[in-house]
Residue frames as qw, qx, qy, qz and C-alpha x, y, z in Angstrom:
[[0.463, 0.478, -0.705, -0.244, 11.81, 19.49, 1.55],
 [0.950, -0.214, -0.120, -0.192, 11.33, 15.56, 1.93],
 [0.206, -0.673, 0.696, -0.142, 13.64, 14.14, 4.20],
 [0.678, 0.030, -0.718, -0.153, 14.68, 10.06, 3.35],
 [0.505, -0.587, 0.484, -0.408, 14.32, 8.01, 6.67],
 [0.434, -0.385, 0.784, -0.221, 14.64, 4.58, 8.02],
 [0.315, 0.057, -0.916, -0.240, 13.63, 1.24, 6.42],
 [0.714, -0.053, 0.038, -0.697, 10.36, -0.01, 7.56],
 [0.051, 0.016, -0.973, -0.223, 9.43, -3.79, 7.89],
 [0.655, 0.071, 0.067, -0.750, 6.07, -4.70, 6.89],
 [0.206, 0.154, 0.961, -0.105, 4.74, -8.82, 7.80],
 [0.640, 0.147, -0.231, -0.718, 1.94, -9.96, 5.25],
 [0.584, 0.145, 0.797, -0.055, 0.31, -13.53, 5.27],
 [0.031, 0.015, -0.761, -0.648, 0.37, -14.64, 2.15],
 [0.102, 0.623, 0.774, -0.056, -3.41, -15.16, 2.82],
 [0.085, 0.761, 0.263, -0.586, -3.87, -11.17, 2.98],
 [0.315, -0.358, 0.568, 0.670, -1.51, -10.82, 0.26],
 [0.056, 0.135, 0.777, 0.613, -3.60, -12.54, -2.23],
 [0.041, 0.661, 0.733, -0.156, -6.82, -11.04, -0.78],
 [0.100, 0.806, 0.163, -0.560, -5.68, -7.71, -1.44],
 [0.076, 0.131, -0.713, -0.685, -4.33, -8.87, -5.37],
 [0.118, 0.369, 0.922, 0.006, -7.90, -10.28, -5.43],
 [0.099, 0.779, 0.440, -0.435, -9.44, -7.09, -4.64],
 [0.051, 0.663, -0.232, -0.710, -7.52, -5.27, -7.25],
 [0.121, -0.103, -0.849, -0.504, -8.28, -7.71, -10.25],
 [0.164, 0.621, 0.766, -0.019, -11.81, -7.67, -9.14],
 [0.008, 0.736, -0.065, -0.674, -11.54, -3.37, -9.60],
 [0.764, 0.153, 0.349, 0.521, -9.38, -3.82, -12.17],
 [0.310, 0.628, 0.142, 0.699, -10.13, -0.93, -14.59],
 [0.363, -0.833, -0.141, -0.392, -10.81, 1.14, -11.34],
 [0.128, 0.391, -0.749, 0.519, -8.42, 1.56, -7.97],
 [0.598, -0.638, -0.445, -0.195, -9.60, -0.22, -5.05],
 [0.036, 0.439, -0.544, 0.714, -8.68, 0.67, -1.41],
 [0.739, -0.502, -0.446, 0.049, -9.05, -0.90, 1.94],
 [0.540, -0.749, 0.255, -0.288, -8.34, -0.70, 5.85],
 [0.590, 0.264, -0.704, 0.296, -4.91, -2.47, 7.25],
 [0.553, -0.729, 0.184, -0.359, -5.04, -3.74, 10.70],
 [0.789, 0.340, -0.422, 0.288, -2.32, -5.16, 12.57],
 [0.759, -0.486, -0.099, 0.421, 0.47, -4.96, 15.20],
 [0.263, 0.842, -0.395, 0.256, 3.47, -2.27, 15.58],
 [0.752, -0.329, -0.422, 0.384, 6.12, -3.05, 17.64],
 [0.335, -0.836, -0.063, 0.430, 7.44, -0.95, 20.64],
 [0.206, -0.429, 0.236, 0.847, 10.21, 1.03, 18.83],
 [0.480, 0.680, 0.296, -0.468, 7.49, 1.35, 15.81],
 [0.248, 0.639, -0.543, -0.486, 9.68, -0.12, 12.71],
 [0.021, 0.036, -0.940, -0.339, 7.73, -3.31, 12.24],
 [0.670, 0.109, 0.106, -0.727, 4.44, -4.23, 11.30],
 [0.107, -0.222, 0.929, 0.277, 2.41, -6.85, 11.32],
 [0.519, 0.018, -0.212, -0.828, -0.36, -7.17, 9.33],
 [0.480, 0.118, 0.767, -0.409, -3.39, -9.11, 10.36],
 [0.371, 0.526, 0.765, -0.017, -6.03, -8.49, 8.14],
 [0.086, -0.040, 0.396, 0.913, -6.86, -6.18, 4.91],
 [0.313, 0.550, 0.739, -0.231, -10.29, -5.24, 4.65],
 [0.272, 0.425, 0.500, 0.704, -11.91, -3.69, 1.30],
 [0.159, 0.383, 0.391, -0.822, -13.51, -0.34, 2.00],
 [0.461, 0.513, 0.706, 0.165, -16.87, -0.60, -0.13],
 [0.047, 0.891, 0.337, -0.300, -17.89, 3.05, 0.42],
 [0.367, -0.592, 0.192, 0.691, -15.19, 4.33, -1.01],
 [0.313, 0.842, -0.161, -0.408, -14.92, 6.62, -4.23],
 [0.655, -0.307, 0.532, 0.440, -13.20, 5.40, -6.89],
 [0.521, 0.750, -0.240, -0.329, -11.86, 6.03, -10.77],
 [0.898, 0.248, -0.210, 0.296, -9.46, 4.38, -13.04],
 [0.321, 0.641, -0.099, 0.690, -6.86, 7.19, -11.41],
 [0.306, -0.375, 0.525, -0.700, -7.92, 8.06, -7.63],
 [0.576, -0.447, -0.675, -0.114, -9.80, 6.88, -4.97],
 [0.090, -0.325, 0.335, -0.880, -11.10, 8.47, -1.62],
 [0.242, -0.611, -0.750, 0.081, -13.62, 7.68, 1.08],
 [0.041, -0.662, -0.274, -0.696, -16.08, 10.33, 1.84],
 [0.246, -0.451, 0.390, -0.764, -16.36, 12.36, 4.97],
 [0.670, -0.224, 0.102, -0.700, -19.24, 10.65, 5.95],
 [0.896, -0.047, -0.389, -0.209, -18.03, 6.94, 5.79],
 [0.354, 0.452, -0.691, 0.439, -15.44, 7.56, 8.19],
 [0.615, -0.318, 0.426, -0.583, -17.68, 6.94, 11.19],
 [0.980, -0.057, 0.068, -0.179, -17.97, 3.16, 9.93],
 [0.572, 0.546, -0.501, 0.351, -14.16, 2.90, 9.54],
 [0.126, -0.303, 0.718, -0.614, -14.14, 3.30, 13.30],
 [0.931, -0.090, 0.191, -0.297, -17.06, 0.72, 13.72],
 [0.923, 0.215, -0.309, 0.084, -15.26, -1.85, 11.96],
 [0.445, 0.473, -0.595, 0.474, -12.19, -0.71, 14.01],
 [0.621, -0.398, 0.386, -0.554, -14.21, -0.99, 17.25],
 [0.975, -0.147, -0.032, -0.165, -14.82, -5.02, 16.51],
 [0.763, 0.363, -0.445, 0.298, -10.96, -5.61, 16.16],
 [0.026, 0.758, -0.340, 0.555, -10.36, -3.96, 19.35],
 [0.815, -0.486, 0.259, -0.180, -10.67, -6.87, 22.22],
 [0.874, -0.101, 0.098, 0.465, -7.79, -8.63, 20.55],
 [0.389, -0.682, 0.244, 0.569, -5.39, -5.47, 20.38],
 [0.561, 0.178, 0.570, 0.574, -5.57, -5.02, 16.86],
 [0.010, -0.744, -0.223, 0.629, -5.32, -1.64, 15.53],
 [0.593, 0.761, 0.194, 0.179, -5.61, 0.22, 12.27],
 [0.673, -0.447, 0.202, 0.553, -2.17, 0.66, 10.81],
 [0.104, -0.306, 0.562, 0.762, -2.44, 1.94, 7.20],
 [0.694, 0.567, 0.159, -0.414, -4.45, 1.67, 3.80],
 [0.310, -0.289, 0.613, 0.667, -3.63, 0.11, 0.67],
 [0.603, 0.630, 0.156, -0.464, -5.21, 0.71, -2.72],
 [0.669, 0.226, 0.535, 0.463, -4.26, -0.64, -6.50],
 [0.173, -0.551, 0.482, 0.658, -2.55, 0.92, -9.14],
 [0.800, 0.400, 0.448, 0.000, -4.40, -0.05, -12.62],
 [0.598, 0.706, 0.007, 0.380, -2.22, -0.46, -15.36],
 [0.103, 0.834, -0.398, 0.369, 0.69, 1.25, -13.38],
 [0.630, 0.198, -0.617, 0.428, 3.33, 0.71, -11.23],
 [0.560, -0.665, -0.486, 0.087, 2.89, 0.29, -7.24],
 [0.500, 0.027, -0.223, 0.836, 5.16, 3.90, -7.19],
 [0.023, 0.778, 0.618, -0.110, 3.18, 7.01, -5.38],
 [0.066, 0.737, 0.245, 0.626, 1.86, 9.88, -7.01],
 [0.121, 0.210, -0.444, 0.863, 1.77, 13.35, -4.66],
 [0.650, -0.299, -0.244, -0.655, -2.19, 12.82, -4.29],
 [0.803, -0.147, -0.571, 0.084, -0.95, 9.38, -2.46],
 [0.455, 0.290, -0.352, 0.765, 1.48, 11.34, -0.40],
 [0.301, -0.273, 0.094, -0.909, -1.02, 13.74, 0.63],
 [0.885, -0.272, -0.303, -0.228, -4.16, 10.93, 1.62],
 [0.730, -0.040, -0.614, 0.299, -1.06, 9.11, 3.88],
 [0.007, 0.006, -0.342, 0.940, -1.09, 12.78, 6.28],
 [0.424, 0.056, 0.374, -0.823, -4.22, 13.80, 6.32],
 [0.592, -0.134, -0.652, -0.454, -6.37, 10.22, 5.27],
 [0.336, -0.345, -0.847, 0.227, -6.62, 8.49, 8.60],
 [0.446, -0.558, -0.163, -0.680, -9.00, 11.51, 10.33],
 [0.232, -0.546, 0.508, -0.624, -7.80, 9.97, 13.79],
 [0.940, -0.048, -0.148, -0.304, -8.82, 6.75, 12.85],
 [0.833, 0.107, -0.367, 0.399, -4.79, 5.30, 13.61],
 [0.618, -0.697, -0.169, 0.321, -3.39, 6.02, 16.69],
 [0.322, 0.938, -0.092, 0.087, -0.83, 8.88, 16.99],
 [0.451, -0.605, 0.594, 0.278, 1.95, 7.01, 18.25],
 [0.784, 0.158, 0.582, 0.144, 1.49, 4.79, 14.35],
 [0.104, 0.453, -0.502, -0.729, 3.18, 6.20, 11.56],
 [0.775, 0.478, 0.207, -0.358, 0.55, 5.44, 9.03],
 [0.353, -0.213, 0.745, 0.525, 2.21, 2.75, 6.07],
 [0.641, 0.553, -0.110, -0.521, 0.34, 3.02, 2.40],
 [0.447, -0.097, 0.833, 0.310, 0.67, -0.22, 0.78],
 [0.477, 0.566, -0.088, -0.666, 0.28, -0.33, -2.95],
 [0.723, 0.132, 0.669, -0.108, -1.17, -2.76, -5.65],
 [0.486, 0.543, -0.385, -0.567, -0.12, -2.23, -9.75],
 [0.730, 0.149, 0.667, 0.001, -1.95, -4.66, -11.83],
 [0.041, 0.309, -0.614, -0.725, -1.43, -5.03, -15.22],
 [0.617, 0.416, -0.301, -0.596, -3.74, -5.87, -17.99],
 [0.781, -0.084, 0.614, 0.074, -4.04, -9.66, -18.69],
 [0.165, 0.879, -0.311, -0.322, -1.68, -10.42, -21.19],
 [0.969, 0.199, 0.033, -0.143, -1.01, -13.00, -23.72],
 [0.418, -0.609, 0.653, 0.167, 2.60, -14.84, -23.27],
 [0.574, 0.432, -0.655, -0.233, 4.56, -17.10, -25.64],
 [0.557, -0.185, -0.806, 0.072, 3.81, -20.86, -24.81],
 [0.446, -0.662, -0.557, -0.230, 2.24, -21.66, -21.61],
 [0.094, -0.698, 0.074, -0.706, 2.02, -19.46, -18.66],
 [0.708, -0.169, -0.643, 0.238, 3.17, -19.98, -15.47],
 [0.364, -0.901, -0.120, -0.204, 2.41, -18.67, -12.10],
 [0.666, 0.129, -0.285, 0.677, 5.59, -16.70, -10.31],
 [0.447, -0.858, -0.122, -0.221, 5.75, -15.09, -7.09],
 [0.744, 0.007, -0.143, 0.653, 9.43, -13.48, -5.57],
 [0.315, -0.789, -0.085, 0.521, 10.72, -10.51, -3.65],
 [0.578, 0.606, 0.156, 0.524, 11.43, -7.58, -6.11],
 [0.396, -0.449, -0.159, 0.785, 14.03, -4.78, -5.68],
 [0.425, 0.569, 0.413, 0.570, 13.08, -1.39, -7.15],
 [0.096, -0.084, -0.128, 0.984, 13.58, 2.77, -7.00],
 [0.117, 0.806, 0.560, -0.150, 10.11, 4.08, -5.86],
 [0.338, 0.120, 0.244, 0.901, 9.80, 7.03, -7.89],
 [0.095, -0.701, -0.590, 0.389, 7.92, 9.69, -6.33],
 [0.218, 0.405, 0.619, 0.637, 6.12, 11.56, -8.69],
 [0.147, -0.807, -0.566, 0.085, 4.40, 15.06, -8.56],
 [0.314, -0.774, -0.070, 0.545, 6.66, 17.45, -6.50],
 [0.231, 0.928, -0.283, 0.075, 8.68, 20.52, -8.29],
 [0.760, 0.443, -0.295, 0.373, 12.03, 20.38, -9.28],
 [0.087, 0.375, -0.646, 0.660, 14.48, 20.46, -5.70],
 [0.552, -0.416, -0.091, -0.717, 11.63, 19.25, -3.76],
 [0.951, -0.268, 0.088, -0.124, 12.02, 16.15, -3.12],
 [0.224, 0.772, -0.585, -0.102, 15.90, 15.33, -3.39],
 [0.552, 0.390, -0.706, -0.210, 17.93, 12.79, -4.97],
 [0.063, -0.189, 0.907, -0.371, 18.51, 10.31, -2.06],
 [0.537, 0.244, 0.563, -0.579, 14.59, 10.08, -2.13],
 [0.645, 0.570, -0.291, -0.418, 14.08, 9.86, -5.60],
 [0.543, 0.419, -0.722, -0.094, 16.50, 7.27, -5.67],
 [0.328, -0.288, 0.778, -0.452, 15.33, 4.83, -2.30],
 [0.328, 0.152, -0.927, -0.104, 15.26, 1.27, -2.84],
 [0.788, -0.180, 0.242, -0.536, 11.67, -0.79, -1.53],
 [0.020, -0.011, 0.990, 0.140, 11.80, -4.56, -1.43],
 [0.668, 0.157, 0.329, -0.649, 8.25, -5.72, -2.51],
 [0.444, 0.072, 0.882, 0.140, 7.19, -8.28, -4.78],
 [0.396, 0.341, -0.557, -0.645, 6.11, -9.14, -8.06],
 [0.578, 0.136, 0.797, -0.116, 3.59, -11.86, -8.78],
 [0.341, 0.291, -0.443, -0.776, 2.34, -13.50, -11.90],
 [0.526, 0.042, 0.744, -0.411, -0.87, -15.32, -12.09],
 [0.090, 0.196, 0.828, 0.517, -1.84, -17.44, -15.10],
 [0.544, 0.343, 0.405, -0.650, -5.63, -16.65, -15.96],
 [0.837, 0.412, -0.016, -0.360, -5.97, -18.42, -19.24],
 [0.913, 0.065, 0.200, 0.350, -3.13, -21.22, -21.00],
 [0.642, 0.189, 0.165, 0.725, -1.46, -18.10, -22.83],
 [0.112, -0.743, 0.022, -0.660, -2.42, -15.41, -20.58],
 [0.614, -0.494, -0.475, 0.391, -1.41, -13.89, -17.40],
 [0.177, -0.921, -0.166, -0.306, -1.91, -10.99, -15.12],
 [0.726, 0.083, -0.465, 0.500, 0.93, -9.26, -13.38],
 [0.471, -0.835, -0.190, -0.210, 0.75, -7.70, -10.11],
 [0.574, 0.038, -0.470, 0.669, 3.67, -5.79, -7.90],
 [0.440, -0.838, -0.304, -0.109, 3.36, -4.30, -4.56],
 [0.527, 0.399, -0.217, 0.719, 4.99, -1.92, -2.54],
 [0.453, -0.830, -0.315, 0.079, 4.97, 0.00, 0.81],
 [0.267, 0.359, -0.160, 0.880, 6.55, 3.10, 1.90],
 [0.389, -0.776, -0.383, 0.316, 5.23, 5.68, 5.19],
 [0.296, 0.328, 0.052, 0.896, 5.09, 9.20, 4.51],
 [0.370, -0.869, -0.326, -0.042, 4.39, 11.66, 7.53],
 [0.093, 0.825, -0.219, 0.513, 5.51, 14.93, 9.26],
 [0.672, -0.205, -0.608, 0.370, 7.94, 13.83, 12.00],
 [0.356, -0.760, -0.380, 0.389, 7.95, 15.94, 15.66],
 [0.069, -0.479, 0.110, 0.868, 9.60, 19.49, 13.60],
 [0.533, 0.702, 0.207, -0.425, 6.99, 19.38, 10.77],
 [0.110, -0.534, 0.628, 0.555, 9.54, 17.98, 8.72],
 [0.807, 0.203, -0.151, -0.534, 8.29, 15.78, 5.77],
 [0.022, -0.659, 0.747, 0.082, 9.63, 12.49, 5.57],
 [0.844, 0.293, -0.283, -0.348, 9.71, 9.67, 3.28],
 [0.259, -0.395, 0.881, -0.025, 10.86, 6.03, 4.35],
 [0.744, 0.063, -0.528, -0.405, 10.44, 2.99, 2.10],
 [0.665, -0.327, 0.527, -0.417, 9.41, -0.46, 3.47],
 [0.078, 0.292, -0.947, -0.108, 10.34, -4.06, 3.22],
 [0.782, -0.107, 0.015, -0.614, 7.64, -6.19, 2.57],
 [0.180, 0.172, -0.968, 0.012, 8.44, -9.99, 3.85],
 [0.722, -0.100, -0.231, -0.645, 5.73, -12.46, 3.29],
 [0.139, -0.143, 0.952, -0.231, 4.79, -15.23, 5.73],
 [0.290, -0.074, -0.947, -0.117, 3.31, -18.48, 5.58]]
């Protein structure tokens, strides 16, 4: 059964922030997915996130995404150039089209057994998600708005008793942007992080994260 844990913090520059809403409007009708790299600290409940990189190679539908066996060898190049300044792969995030930034059990699964030994084993891997929405025509003009949202990730998939209530019901802080694209249209985008992995008894265990953006 999933066990709830600890809060997470997760540091974004607003620069990455809007590089990885960039990447998911440029997808759009498709998911995209990339490589976090970044900082932990010593007791391993913050991150900070350097840099988001798109993974081209990677598989993709309106519905999944996946990188193939074979592209993981360049996942560890790219992680080879980050290494003289101590920067290490921490996580992945991908977009949500049309949906909300809450994971499915496919996500759940990819957050255990995606990194292939690419993230160190002292890093609880973090899975940051992107749901964009359809651009969408508003009443008078449209204005861009960007603000910390509260909301119940609703993890989606398991059998009934599986996952229990406390989990079902755990609170993420992430955010919620809207970006004009036309006078009486705009695209809305919310994000969300969470870290799901088997702790030292093979237990499962689900902990949401706090996403605070910096300058």
């Amino acid at each position: 059964m999933v066990r709830l844990g600890r809060t997470r913090l997760i540091k974004v520059p607003k620069v990455v922030q809007d590089e990885m809403l960039a990447a998911a409007a440029a997808e759009y009708n498709r998911e995209c997915m990339g490589l976090l790299f970044g900082w932990v600290s010593r007791n391993g409940r913050e991150y900070e996130i350097d840099c988001a990189i798109p993974i081209q190679t990677a598989r993709r539908a309106s519905d999944w995404v996946y990188v193939p066996d074979k592209e993981w060898k360049r996942l560890r190049r790219m992680a080879e150039v980050f290494a003289p300044r101590r920067i290490i792969p921490v996580g992945f995030y991908h977009s949500h089209p049309n949906a909300t930034p809450s994971p499915s059990i496919d996500d759940i699964g990819a957050s255990i057994d995606n990194s292939q030994g690419l993230i160190p084993e002292r890093v609880v891997p973090i899975e940051l998600i992107v749901g964009v929405s359809a651009k969408t025509k508003v009443r008078g003009r449209s204005r861009f708005l960007e603000r910390d949202k509260v909301w119940n990730i609703r993890v989606t998939g398991f059998d009934d008793g599986e996952v229990p209530e406390e989990v079902r019901k755990a609170e993420v802080v992430g955010r919620i942007i809207r970006v004009p694209v036309a006078k009486d249209r705009m695209q809305e985008f919310k994000i969300a992080a969470w870290a799901f992995y088997l702790d030292k008894e093979d237990e499962e265990r689900f902990e949401p994260c706090r996403i605070n953006v910096t300058n």
